[in-house]
N, C-alpha and C positions, 0 to 999 in steps of 0.2 A: 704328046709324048707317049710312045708305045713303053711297055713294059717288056722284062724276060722273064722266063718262069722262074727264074730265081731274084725275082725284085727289082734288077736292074734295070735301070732308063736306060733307053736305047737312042737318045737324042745325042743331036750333036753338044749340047748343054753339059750332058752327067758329064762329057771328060774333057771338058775345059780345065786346064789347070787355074784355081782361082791362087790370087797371092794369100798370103798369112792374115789373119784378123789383126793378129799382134806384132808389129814390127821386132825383128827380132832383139834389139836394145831391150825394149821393155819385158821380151821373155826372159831375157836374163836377168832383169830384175824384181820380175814376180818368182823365180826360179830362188834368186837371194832370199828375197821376203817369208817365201813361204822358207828356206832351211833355216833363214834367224827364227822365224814364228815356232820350228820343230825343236828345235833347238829348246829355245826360251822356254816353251812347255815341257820338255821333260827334262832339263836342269829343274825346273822349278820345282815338277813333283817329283823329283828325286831328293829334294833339298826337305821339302815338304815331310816326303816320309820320314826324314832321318828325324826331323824338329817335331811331330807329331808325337812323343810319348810327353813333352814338355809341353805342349798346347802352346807351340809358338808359331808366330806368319815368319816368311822369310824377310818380311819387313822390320817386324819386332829383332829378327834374328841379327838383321845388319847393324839395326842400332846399337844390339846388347854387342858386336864385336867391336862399332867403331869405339863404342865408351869401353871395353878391354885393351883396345892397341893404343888410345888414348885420353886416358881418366883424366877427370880433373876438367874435362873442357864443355864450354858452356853448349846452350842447344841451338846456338846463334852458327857457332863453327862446326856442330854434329850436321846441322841441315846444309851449309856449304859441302863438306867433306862428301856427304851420304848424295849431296843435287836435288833436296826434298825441301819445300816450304817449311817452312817452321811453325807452319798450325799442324801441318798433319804427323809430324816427327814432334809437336808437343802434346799431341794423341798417342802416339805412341810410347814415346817416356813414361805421358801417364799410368797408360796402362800397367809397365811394366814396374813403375814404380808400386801401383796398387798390388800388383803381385810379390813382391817383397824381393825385386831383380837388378833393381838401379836404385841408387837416393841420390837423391839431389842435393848438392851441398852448398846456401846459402855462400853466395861469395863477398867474401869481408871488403874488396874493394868497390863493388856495385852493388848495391841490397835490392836493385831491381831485376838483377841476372841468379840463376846458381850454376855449378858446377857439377858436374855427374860424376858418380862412380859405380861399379857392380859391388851388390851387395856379396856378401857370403854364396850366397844361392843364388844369387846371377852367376857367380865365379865357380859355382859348383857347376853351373850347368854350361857354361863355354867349354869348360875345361873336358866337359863329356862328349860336348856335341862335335866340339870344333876339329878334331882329329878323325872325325868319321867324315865330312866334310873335304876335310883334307886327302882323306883315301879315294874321296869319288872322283877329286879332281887330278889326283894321282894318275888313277884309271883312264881318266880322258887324255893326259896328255900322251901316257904310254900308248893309247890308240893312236892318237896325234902321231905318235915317231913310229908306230907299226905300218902307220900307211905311206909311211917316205916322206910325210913333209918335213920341208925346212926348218920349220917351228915346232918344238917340242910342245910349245905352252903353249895351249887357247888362249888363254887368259891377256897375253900380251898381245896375239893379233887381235883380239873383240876391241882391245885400247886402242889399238891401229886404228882400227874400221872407224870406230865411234868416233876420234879424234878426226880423223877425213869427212864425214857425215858431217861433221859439226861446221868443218873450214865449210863444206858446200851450201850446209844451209847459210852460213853468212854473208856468201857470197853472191846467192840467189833470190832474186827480189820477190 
């Protein structure tokens, strides 16, 4: 194979049109992956920065909301509600109860279960956090209806998606 002074092969080889490495299906699903993977990362450290003057993960952060939107409920239904084992959401209660953000309230009909509530200072700090929160996602969806979609709210089609993903993986062996 000869060359040109500008690098080029000169064989009949260099301009063979070769097909795709990647079927195009699968481009458009590394195409998906990688804008969920963009996504997830900067929601996250977007969530991050807001939660960071309180030293809290976005982890800790879901817990302290679902026990706000639903006090009173055991860590049996927190880790249903949240989709988390109930070792690693009773790592995380712990913690936040060692910070003085949740107590756990012995529950009088089970002495093997308790009850969660936010303390004073859990409630001081949802009540600080959760409206800045609320403005990011504000922000996003007004992006959402600036660019013409049909769906004002992310938040509803991620449920779409996720609920779909889920029927496919049960679907598929």
């Amino acid at each position: 194979m000869n060359a040109s002074p500008h690098g080029i092969a000169n064989d009949a080889d260099a301009l063979t049109v070769r097909a795709p490495l990647v079927p195009p299906a699968n481009a458009g699903m590394r195409k998906l992956l990688l804008a969920v993977e963009r996504l997830h990362k900067g929601l996250q450290q977007a969530i991050e920065d807001l939660l960071a003057p309180h030293a809290l993960s976005v982890s800790q952060w879901l817990t302290l909301c679902a026990v706000a939107e639903e006090g009173g409920r055991t860590l049996t239904h927190l880790a249903r509600q949240l989709d988390r084992d109930a070792g690693s959401l009773s790592r995380a209660v712990y913690l936040l109860s060692q910070r003085g953000l949740l107590s756990p309230l012995r529950n009088p009909h089970d002495r093997r279960s308790s009850r969660l509530s936010l303390t004073p200072e859990g409630q001081r700090i949802h009540q600080d956090v959760a409206p800045r929160i609320a403005r990011l996602l504000v922000a996003l969806d007004a992006t959402q209806a600036r660019a013409g979609h049909a769906h004002a709210s992310v938040s509803p089609v991620l449920d779409d998606l996720a609920a779909r993903i889920e029927q496919c993986r049960q679907r598929t062996p």
